[in-house]
ZADRENTI-931600 format. One record per residue (C-alpha): x, y, z; residue number from 1. Coordinates in Angstrom, 3 decimals. Layout:
N
ATOM        c1        c2        c3  num
ATOM         X         Y         Z  NUM
...
***
This chain:
206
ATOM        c1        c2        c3  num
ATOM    91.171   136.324   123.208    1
ATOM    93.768   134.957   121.532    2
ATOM    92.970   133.326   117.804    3
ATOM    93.311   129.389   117.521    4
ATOM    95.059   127.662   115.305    5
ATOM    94.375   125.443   112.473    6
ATOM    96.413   122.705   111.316    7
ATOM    95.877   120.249   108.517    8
ATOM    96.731   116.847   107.414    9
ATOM    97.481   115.972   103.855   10
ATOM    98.484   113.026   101.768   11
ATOM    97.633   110.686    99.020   12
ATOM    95.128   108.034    99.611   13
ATOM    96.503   105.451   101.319   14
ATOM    99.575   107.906   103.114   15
ATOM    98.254   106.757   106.635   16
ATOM    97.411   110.251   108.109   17
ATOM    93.793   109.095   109.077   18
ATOM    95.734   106.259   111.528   19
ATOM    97.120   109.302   113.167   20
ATOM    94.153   111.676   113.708   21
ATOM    92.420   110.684   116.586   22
ATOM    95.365   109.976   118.282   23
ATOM    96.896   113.605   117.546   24
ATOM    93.621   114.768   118.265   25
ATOM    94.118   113.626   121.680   26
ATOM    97.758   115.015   121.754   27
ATOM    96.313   118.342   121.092   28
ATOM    93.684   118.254   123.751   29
ATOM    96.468   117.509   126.589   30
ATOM    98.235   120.377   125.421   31
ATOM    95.377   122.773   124.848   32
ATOM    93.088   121.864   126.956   33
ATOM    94.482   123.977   130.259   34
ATOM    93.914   126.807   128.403   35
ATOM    90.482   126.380   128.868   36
ATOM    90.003   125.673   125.020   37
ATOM    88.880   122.679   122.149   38
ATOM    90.148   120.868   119.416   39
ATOM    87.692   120.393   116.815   40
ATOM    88.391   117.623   114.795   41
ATOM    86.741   117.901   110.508   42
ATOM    87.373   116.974   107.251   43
ATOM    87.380   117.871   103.141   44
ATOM    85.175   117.465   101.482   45
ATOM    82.472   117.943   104.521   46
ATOM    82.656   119.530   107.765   47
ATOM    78.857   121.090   107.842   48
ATOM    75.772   119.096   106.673   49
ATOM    75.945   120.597   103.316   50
ATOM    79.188   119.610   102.759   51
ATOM    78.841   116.257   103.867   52
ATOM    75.918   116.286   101.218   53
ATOM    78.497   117.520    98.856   54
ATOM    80.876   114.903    99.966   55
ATOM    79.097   112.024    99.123   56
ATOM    78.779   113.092    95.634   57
ATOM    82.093   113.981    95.358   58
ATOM    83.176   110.662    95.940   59
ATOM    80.525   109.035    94.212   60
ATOM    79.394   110.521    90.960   61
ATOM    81.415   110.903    87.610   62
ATOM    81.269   114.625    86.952   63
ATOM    83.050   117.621    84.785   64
ATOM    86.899   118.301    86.726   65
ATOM    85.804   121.993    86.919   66
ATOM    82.518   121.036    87.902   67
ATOM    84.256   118.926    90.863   68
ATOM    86.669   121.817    91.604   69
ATOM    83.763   124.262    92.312   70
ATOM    81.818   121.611    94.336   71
ATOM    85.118   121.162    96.417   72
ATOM    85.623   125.282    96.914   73
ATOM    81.771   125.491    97.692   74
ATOM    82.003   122.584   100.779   75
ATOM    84.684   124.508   101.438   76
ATOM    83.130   128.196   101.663   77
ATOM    80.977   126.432   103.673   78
ATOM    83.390   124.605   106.269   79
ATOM    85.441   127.667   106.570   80
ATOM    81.991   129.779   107.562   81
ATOM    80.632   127.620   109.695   82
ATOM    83.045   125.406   111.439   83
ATOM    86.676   126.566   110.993   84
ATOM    86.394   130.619   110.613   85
ATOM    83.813   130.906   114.381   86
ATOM    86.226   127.982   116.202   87
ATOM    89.576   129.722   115.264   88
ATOM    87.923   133.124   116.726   89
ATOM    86.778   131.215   119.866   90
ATOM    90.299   130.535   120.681   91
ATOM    89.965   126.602   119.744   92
ATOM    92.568   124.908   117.428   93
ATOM    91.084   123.046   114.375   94
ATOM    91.920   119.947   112.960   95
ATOM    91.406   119.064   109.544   96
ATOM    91.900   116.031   107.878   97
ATOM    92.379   117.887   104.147   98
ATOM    92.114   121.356   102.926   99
ATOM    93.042   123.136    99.827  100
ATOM    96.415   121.735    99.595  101
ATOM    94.167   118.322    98.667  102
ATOM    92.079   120.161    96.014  103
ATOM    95.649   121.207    94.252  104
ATOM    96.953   117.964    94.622  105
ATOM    93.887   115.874    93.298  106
ATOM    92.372   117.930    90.430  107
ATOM    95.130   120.132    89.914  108
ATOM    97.954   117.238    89.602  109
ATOM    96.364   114.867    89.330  110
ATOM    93.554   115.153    87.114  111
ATOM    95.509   118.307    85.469  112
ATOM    92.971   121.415    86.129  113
ATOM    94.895   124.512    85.507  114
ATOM    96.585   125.809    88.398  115
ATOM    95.157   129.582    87.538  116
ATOM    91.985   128.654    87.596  117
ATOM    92.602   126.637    91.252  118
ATOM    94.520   129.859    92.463  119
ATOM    91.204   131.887    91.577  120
ATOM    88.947   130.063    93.380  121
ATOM    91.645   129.772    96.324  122
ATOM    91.432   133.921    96.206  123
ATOM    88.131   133.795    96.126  124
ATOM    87.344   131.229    98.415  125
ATOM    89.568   132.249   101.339  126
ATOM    90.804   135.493   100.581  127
ATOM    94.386   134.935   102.382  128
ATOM    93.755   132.300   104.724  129
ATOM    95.943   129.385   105.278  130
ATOM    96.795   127.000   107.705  131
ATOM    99.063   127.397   110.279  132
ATOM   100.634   123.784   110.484  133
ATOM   100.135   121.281   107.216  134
ATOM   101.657   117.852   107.864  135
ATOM   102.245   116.222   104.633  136
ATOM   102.147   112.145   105.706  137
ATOM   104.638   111.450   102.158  138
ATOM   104.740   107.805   100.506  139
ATOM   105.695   106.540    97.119  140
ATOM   102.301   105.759    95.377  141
ATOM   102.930   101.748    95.029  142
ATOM   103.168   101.519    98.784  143
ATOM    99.718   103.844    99.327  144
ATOM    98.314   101.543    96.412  145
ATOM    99.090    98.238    98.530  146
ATOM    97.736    99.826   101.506  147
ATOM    94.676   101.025    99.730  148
ATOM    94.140    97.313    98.486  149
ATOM    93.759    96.002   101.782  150
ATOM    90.857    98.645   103.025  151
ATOM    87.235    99.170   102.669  152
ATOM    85.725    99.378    98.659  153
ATOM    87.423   102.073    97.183  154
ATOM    85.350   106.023    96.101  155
ATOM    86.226   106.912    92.729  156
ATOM    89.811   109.064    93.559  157
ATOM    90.868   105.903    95.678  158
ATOM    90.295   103.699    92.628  159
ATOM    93.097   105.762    90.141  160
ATOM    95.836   104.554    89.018  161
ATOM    99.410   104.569    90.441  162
ATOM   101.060   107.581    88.079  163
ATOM    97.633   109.214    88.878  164
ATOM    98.865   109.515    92.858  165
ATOM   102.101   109.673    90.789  166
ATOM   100.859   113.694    89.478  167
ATOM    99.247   114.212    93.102  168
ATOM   101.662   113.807    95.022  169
ATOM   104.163   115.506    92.907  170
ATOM   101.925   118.374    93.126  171
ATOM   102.263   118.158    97.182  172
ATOM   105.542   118.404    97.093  173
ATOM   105.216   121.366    94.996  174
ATOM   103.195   122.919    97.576  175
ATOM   105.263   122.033   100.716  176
ATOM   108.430   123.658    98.545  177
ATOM   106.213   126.952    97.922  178
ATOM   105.297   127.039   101.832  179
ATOM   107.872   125.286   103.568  180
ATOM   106.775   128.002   106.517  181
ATOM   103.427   125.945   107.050  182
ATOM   104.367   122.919   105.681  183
ATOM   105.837   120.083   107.539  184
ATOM   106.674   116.274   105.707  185
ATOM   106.845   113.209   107.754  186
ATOM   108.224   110.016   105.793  187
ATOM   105.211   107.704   106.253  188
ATOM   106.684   104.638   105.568  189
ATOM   108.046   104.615   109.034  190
ATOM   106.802   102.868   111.970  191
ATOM   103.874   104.438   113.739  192
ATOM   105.666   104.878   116.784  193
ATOM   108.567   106.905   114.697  194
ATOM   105.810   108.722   113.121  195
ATOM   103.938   109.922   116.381  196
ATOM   107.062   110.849   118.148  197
ATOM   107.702   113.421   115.123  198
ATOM   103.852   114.203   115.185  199
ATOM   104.537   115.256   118.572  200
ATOM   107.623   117.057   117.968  201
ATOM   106.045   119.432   115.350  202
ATOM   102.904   120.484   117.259  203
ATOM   104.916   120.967   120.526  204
ATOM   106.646   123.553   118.140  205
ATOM   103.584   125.173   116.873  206
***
């Protein structure tokens, strides 16, 4: 049977990619659904009950950055044995809104973790496993911050500060210019339409 695939969606709070998902979710389905296989749709930090547990503490309670790096790689040990690793062998794609590329961005540029210590974990963690598709929804951070203004109460990584998203997204870019194999940017500051026709463009590919 052939192996899935696994594509992820990445971008600073208030990018737009979760306007996208279940409508690419859907896009995925028409396409893979002949085959006679799913699209499972999950997220970082969650995925499995314990790292929905983990989630809401994430987002919730003021912690040590390593502290909240090793929570984030433990959900994730978790997702990838329980959800992402068995789909992928079943033959079903996976789609995940975040992945390690967020954990680099947030406490690694943002918050200013090491990047060794992130790349250890990332060994660790996943051995060499990576997605095949990232879409990287890009925006400058004062046009994520107005959008973030106008949604629910912010968590506590919604609620930084503009040159925080500033360091994050830098460190995205970084990433997408390390892996421009997996990576793919879409300018989200255009027009949904604009956006989806790309969207559609890039997974047709894959």
């Amino acid at each position: 049977m052939a192996r899935g695939k696994f594509i992820t969606l990445e971008g600073i709070d208030g990018a737009g990619k979760t306007t996208h998902l279940a409508w690419l979710r859907e896009r995925l389905e028409h396409k893979v659904g002949p085959t006679g296989h799913a699209v499972v749709m999950t997220r970082e930090p969650g995925g499995t009950p314990l790292g929905e547990a983990l989630r809401n503490i994430l987002l919730h309670e003021s912690m040590d950055l390593e502290t909240e790096a090793l929570l984030m790689f433990a959900a994730r040990r978790e997702h990838l044995a329980q959800v992402i690793e068995p789909a992928l062998a079943r033959g079903d794609w996976v789609l995940s809104d975040r992945f390690t590329d967020a954990t680099f961005a947030y406490q690694g540029g943002g918050r200013g973790l090491p990047r060794d210590k992130l790349e250890a974990l990332e060994r660790w963690v996943q051995g060499g496993f990576q997605p095949d598709l990232t879409v990287l929804f890009d925006v400058p951070p004062e046009t994520a911050s107005a959008r973030r203004g106008a949604a629910r109460e912010p968590d506590r990584f919604e609620s930084e500060s503009d040159a925080f998203f500033t360091r994050t997204r830098a460190e995205y870019l970084r990433r997408a210019e390390e892996a421009p194999y997996r990576f793919a940017i879409v300018d989200s500051t255009q027009s949904i339409e604009e956006i989806r026709r790309q969207l559609d463009e890039i997974v047709t590919a894959l």
